[in-house]
Backbone atoms as SQL, in Angstrom:
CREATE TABLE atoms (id INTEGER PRIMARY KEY, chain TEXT, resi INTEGER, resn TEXT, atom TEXT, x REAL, y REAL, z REAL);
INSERT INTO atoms VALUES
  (1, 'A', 1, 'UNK', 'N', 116.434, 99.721, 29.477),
  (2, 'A', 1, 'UNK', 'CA', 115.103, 100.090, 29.911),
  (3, 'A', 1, 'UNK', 'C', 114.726, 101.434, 29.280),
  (4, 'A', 2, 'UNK', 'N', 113.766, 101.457, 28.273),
  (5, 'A', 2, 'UNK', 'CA', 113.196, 102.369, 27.938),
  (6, 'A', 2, 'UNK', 'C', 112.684, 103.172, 28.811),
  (7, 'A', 3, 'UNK', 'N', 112.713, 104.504, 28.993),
  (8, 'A', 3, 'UNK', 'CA', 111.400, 105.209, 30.050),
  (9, 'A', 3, 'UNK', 'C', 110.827, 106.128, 29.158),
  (10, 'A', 4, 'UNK', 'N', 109.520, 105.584, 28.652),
  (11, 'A', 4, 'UNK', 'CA', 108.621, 106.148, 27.687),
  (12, 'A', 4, 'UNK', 'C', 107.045, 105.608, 28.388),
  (13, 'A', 5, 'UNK', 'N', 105.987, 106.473, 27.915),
  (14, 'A', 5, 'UNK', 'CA', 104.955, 106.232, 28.238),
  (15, 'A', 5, 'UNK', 'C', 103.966, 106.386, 27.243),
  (16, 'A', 6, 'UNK', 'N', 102.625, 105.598, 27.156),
  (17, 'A', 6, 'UNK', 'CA', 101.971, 105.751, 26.068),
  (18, 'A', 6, 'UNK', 'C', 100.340, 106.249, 26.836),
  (19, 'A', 7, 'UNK', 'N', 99.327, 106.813, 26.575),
  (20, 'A', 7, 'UNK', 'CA', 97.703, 106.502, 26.978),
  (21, 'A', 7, 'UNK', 'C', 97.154, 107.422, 25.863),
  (22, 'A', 8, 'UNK', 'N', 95.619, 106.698, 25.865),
  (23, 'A', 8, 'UNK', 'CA', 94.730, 107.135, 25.026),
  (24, 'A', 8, 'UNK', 'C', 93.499, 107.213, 25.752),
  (25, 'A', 9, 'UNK', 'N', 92.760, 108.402, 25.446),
  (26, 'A', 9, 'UNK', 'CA', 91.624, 108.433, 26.386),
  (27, 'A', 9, 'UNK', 'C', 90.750, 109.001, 25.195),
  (28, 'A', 10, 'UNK', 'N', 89.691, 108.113, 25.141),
  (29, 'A', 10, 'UNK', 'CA', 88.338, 108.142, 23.964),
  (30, 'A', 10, 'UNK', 'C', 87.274, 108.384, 25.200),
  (31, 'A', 11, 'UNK', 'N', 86.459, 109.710, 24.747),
  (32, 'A', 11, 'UNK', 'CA', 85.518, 109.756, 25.379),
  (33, 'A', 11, 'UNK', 'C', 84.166, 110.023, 24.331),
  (34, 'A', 12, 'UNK', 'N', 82.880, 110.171, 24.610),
  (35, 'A', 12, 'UNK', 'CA', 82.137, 110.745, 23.631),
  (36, 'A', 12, 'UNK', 'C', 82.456, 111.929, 22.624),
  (37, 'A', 13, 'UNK', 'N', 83.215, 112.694, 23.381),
  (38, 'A', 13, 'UNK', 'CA', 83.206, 113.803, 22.589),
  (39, 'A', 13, 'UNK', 'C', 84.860, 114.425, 22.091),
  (40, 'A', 14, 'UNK', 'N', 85.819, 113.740, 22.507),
  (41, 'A', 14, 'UNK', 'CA', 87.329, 113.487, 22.107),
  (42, 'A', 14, 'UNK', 'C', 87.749, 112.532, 22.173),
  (43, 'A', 15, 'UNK', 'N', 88.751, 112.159, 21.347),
  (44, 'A', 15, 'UNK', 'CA', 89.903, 111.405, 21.192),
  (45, 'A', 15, 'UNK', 'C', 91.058, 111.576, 21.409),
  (46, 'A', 16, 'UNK', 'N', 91.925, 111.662, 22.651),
  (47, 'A', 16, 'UNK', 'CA', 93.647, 112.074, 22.535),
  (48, 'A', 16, 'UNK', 'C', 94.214, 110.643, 22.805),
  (49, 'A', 17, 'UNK', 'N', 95.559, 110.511, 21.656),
  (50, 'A', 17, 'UNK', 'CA', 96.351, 109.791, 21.721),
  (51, 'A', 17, 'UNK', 'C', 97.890, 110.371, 22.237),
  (52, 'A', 18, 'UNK', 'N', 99.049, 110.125, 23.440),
  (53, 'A', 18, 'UNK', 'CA', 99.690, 110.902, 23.510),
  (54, 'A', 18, 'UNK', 'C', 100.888, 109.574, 24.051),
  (55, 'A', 19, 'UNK', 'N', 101.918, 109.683, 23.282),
  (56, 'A', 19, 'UNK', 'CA', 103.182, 109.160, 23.757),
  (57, 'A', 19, 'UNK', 'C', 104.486, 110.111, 23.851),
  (58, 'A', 20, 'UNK', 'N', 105.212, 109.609, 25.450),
  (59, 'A', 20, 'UNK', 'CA', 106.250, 110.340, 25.363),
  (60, 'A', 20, 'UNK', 'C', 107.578, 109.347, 25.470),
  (61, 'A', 21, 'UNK', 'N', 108.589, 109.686, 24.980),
  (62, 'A', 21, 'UNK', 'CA', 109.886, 109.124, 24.885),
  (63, 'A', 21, 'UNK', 'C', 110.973, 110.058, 25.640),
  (64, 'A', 22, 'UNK', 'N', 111.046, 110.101, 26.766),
  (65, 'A', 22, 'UNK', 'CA', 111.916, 110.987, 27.831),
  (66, 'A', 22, 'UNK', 'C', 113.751, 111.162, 27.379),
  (67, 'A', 23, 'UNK', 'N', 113.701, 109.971, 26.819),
  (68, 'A', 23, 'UNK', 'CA', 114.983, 109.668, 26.443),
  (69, 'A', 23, 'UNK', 'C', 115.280, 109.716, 24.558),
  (70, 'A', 24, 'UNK', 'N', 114.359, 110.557, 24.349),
  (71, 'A', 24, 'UNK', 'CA', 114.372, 110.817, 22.659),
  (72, 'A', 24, 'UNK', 'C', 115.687, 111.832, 22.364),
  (73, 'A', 25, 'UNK', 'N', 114.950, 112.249, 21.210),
  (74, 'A', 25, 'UNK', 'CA', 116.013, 113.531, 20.472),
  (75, 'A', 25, 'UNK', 'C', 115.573, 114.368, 20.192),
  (76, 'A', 26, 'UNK', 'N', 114.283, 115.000, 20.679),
  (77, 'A', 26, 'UNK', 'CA', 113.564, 116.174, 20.432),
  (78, 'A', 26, 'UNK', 'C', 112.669, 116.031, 19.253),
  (79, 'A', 27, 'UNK', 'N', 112.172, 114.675, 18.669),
  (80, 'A', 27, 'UNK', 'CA', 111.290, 115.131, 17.488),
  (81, 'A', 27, 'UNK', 'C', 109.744, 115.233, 18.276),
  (82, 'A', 28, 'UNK', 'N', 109.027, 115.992, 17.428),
  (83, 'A', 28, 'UNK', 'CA', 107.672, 116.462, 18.168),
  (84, 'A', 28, 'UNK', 'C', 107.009, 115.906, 16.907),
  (85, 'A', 29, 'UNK', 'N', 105.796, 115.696, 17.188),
  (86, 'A', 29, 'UNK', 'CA', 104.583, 115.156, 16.538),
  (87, 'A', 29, 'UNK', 'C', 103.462, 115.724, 16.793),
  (88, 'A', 30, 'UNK', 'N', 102.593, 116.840, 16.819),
  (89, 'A', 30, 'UNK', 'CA', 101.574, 117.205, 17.373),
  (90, 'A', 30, 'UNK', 'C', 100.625, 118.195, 16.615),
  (91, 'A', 31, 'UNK', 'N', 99.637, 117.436, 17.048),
  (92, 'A', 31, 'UNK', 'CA', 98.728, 117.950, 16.383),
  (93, 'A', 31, 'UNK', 'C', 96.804, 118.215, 17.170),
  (94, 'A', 32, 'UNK', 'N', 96.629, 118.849, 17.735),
  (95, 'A', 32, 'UNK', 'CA', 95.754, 119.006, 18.393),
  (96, 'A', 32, 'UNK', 'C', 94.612, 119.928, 17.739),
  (97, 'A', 33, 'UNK', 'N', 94.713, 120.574, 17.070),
  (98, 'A', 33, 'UNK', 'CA', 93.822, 121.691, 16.333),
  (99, 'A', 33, 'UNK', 'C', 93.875, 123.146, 17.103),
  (100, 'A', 34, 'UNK', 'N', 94.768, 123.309, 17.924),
  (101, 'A', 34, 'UNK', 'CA', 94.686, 124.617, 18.302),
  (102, 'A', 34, 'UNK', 'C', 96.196, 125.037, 18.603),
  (103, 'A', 35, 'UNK', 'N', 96.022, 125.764, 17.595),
  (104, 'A', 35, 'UNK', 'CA', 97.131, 126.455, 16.964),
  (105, 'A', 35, 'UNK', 'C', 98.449, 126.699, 17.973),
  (106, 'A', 36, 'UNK', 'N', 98.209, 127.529, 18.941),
  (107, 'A', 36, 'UNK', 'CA', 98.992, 128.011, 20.516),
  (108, 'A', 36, 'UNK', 'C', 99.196, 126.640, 20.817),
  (109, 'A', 37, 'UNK', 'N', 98.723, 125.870, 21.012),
  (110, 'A', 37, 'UNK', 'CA', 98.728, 124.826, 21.850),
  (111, 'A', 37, 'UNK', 'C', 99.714, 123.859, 21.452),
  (112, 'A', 38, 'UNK', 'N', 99.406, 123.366, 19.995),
  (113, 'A', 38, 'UNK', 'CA', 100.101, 123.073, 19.316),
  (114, 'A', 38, 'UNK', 'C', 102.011, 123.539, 19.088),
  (115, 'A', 39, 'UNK', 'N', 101.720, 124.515, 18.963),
  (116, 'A', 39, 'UNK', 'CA', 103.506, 125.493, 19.093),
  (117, 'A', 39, 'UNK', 'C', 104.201, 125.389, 20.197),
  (118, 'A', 40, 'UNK', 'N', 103.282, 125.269, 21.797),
  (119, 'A', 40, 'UNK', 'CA', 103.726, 124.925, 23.167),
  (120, 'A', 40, 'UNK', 'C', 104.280, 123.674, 23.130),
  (121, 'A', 41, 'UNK', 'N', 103.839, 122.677, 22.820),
  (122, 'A', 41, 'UNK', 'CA', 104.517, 121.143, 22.661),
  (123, 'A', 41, 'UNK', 'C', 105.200, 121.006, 21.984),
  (124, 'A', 42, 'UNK', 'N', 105.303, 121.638, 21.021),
  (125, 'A', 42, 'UNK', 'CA', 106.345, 121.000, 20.164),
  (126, 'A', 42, 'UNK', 'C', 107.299, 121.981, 20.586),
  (127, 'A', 43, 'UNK', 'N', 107.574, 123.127, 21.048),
  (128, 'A', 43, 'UNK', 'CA', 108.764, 123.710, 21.996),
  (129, 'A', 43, 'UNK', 'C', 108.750, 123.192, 22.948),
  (130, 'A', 44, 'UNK', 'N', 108.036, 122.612, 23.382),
  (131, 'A', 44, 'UNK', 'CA', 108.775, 121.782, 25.037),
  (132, 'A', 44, 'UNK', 'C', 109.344, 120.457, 24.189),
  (133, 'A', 45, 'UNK', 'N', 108.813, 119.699, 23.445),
  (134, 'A', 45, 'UNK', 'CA', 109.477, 118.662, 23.070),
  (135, 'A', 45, 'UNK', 'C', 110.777, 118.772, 22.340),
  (136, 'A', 46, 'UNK', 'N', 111.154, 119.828, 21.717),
  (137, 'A', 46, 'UNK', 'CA', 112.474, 119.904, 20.989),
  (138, 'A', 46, 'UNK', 'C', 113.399, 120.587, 21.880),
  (139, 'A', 47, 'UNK', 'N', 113.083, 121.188, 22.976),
  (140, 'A', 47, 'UNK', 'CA', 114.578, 122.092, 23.959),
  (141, 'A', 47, 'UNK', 'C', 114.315, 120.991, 24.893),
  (142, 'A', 48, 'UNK', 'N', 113.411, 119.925, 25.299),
  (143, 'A', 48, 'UNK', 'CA', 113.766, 119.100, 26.381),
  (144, 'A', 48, 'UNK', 'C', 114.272, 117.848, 25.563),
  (145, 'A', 49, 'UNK', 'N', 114.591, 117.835, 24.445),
  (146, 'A', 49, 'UNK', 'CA', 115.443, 116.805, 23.596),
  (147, 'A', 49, 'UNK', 'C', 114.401, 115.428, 24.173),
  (148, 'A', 50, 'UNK', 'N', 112.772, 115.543, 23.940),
  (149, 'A', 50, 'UNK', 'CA', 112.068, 114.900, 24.362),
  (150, 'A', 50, 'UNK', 'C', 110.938, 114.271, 22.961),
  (151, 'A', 51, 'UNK', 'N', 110.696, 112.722, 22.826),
  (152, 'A', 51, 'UNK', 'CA', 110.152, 112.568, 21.817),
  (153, 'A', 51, 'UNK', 'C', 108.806, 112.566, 22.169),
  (154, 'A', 52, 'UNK', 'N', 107.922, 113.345, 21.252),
  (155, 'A', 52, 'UNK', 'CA', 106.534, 113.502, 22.123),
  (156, 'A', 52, 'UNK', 'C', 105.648, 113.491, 21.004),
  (157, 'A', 53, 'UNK', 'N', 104.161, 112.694, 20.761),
  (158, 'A', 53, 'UNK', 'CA', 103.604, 112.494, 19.448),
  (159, 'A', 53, 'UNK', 'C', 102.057, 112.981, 20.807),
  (160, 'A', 54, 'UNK', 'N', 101.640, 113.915, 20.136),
  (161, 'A', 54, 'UNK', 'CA', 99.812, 113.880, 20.729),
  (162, 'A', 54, 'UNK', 'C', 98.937, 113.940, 19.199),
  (163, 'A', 55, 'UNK', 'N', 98.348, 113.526, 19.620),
  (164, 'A', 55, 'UNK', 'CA', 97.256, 113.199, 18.712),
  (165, 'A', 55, 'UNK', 'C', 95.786, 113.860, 19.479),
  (166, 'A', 56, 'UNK', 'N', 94.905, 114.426, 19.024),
  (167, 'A', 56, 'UNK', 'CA', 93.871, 115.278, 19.329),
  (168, 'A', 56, 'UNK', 'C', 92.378, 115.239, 18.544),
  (169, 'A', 57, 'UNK', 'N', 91.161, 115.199, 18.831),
  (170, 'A', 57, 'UNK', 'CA', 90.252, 115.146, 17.753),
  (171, 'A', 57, 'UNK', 'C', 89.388, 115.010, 18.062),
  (172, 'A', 58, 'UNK', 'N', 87.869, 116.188, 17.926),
  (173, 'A', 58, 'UNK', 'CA', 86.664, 116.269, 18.569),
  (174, 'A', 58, 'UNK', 'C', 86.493, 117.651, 19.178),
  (175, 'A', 59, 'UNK', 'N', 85.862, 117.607, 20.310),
  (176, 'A', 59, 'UNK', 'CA', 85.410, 119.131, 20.929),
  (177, 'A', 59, 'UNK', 'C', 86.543, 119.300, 21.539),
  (178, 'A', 60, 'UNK', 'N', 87.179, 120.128, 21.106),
  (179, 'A', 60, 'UNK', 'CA', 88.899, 120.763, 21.878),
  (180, 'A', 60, 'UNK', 'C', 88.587, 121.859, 22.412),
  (181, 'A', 61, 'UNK', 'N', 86.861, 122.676, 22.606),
  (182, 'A', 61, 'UNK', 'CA', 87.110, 124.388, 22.889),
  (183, 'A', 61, 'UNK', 'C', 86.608, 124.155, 24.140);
């Protein structure tokens, strides 16, 4: 049994795509357009040995 989760939420004015793999090896995937934000996930995803892909795009401010 995998325990991973996937959702995507499209609205008018963003797009986030975000899957996590609880039981990964720490690779991170992320990309959101804001810079800080960006560096936060992908350090939580590599010290929680967690596979984590976000995807981001539209009004992020």
């Amino acid at each position: 049994m995998s325990r991973s989760a996937s959702i995507t939420r499209n609205t008018a004015e963003t797009q986030i795509q975000l899957t996590l793999n609880i039981d990964g090896s720490g690779i991170p995937d992320v990309s959101t357009g804001i810079g800080f934000f960006d560096h936060m996930l992908t350090l939580f995803a590599r010290h929680s040995l967690m596979d984590l892909t976000v995807k981001a795009t539209g009004d992020l401010h």
